[in-house]
VOZA-158319 format. One record per residue (C-alpha): x, y, z negated; residue in one letter; residue number from 1. Coordinates in steps of 0.5 Angstrom, whole numbers, plus 2048, in hexadecimal, padded with zeros to 3 digits. Example, Ala and Ser with C-alpha at 12.3 -4.5 7.8 and 13.67 -1.06 7.14 Angstrom:
% residues 2
X/Y/Z/rest/nr
819/7F7/7F0/A/1
81B/7FE/7F2/S/2
% end
This chain:
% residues 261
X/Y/Z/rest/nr
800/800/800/X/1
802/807/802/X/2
801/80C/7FC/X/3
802/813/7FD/X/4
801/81A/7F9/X/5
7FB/81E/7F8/X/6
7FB/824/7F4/X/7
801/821/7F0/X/8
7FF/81B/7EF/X/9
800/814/7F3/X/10
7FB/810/7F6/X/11
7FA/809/7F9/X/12
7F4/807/7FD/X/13
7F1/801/7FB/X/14
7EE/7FC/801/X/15
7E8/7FF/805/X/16
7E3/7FA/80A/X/17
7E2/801/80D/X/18
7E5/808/80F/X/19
7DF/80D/812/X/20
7E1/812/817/X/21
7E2/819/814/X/22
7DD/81C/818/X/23
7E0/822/81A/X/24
7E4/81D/81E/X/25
7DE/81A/821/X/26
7DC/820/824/X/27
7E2/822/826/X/28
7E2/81C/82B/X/29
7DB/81C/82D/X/30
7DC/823/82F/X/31
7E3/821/834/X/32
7DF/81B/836/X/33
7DA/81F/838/X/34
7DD/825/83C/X/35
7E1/81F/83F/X/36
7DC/81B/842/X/37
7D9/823/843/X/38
7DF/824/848/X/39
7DF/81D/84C/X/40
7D6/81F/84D/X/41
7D9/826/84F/X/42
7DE/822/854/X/43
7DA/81C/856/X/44
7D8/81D/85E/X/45
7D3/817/85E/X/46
7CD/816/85B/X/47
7CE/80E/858/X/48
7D4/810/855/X/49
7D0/815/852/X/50
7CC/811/84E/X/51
7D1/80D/84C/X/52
7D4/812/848/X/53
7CD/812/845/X/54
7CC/80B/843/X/55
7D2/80C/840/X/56
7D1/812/83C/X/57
7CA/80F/83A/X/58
7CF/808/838/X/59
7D5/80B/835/X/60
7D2/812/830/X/61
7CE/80D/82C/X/62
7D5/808/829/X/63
7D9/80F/828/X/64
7D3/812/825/X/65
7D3/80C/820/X/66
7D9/80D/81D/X/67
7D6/814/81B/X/68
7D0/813/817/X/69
7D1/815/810/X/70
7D1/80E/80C/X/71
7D1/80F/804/X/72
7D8/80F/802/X/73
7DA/80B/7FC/X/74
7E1/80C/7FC/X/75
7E3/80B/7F5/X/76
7E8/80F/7F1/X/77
7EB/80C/7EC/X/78
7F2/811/7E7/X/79
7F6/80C/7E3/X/80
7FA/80F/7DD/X/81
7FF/80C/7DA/X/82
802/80C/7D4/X/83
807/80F/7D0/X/84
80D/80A/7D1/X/85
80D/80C/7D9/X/86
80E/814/7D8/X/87
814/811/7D3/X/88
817/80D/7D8/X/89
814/80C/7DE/X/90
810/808/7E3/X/91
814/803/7E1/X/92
812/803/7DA/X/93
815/7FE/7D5/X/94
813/7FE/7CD/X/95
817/7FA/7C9/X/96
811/7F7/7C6/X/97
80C/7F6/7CB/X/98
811/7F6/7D1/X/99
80F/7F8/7D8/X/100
80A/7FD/7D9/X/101
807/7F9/7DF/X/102
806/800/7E3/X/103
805/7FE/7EB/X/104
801/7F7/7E9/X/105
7FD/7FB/7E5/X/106
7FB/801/7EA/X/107
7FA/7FA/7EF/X/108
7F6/7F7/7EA/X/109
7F1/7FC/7E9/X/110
7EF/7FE/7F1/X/111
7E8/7FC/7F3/X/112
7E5/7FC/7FA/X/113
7E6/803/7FE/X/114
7E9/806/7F8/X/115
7F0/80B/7F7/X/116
7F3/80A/7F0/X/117
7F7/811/7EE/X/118
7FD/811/7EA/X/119
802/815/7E8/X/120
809/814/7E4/X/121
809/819/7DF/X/122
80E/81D/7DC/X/123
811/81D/7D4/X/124
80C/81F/7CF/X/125
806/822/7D3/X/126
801/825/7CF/X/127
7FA/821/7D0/X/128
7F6/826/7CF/X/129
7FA/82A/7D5/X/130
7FA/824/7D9/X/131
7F2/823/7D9/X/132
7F0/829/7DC/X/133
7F5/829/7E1/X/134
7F2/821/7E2/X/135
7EB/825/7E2/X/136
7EC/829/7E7/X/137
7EE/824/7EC/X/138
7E8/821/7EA/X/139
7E5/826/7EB/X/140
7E8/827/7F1/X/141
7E5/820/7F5/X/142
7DE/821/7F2/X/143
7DE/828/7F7/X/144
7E1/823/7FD/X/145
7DA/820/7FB/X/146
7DD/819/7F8/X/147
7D8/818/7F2/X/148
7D9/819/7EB/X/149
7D6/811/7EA/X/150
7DC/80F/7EF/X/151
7E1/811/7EB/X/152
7E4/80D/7E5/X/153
7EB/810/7E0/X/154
7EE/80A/7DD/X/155
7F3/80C/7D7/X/156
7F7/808/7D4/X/157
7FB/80A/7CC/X/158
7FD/811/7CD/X/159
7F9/811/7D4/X/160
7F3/80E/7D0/X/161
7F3/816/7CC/X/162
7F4/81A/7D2/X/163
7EE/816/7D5/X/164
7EA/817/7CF/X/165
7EC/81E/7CF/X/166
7EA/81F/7D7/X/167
7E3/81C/7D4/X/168
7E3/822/7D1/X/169
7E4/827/7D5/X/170
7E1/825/7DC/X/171
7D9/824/7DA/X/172
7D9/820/7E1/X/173
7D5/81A/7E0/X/174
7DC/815/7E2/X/175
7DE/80E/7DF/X/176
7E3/80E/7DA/X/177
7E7/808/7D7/X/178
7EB/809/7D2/X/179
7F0/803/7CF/X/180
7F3/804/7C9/X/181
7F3/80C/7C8/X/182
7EF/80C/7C1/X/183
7F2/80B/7BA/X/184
7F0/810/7B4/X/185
7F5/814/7B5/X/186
7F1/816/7BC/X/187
7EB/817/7B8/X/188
7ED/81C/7B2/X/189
7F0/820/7B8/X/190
7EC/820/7BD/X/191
7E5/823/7BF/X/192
7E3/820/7C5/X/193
7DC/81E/7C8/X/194
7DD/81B/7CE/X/195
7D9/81B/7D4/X/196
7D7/815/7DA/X/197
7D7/80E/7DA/X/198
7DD/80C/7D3/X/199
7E0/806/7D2/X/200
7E4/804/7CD/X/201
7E9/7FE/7CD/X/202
7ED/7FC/7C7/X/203
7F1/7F6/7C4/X/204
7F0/7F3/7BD/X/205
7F8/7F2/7BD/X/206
7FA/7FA/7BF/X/207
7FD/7FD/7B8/X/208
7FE/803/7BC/X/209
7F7/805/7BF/X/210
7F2/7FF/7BE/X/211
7ED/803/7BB/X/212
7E6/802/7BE/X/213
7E3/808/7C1/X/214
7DD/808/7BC/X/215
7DE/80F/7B9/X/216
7DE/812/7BF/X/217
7D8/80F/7C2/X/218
7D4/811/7BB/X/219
7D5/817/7BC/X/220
7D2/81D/7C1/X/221
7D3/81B/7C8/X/222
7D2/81D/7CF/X/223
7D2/816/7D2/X/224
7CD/811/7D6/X/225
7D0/80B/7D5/X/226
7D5/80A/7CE/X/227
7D8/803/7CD/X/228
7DD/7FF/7C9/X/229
7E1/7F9/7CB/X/230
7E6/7F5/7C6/X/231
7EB/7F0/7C8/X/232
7F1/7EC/7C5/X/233
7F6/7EB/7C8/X/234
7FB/7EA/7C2/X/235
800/7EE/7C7/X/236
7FF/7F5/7C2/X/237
7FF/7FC/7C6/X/238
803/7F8/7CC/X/239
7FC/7F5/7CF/X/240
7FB/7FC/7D3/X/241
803/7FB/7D5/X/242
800/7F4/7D9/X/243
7FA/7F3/7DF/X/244
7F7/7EF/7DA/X/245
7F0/7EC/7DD/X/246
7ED/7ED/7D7/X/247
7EE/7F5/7D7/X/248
7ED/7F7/7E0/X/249
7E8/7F2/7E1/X/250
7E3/7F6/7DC/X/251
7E7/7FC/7DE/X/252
7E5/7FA/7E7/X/253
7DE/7F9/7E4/X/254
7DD/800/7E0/X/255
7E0/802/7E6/X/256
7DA/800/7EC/X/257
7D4/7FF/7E7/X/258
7D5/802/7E1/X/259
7D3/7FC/7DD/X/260
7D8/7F6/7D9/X/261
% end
């Protein structure tokens, strides 16, 4: 896969069955075809060349305008933020404890059909307030393009989990949320937030950093339409988010297309 930057992030188209003509395009190759068969119509000396040129207009403009009717775009777009680790080492993270932030399996891991996964690396030390609305803005900026706010999901993971919570926050769209291992009492004695759209909370009984459930957030005043919990055990400690772990992307890729566990 070819990642690229968008707006100082990367990102990696997923598979697609389909790609739709920009219908600009479309039109644009409509007008030539049309001028062009205009010309020889101009040209042609006899008449049954004539009515050739016409069975083919009739024939051909309908398969160019085919590809130009606007179909529902459900792309979806999908932001990764990654933990803390990586903005100390690297891509190519490695903790002594947990050992190898799995970054690349992981973006491949949670792509679904006809989905971008944007991601970026980011520098030492960002503050996670700063960092959410420079997030916000760029989704902002999709919902603009016209990309619903249903077909957009920010996965967070550790510190990526608090920046993700802190978008919630600020941007009142109506986006997925998947929060893993963001929470522990630390967060809830320093924090106010009341998060927006569709949450969900992936926590590890075995995480001593930041296992704790998410449910002082859901017990309080919130914005969201859907708000759900899912614990798991993978006896890994908080070193579960560095892997592709099924247990984790496949309810993540499921948030992701229906909202639901």
């Amino acid at each position: 896969m070819m990642s690229t930057k968008s707006l100082g992030f990367c990102f990696k188209q997923g598979k697609e069955k389909t790609k739709q003509k920009d219908f600009a395009m479309c039109a644009t190759e409509t007008k030539n075809f049309l001028n062009s068969t205009l010309r020889l119509v101009a040209t042609s000396a006899k008449k049954k060349n004539l009515m050739r040129l016409i069975l083919k207009i009739f024939i051909i403009i309908p398969i160019i305008l085919s590809g130009c009717i606007t179909q529902e775009n459900n792309e979806k777009h999908i932001f990764y933020i990654h933990g803390r680790i990586i903005e100390q080492q690297g891509k190519n993270a490695i903790s002594e404890k947990f050992g190898k932030y799995e970054f690349d399996s992981i973006i491949s891991a949670i792509e679904v059909e006809n989905s971008i996964v944007h991601y970026e690396i980011r520098k030492k030390n960002v503050e996670p307030r700063n960092y959410a609305n420079k997030v916000s803005k760029q989704i902002d900026s999709l919902i603009k393009s016209g990309i619903k706010p249903i077909d957009i999901t920010v996965i967070g993971a550790s510190k990526g989990a608090i920046i993700a919570s802190n978008i919630s926050d600020i941007n009142e769209s109506q986006i997925n949320y998947v929060f893993l291992a963001g929470n522990n009492e630390y967060q809830e004695n320093n924090n106010e937030w009341k998060f927006h759209g569709q949450v969900l909370c992936i926590y590890d009984l075995s995480d001593g950093i930041a296992g704790k459930n998410y449910s002082h957030w859901k017990n309080k005043e919130n914005f969201t339409t859907k708000f759900e919990q899912l614990e798991i055990e993978t006896n890994l400690g908080h070193g579960f988010l560095y892997k592709p772990l099924r247990v984790w992307t496949e309810p993540a890729k499921t948030w992701i297309l229906t909202q639901t566990l």
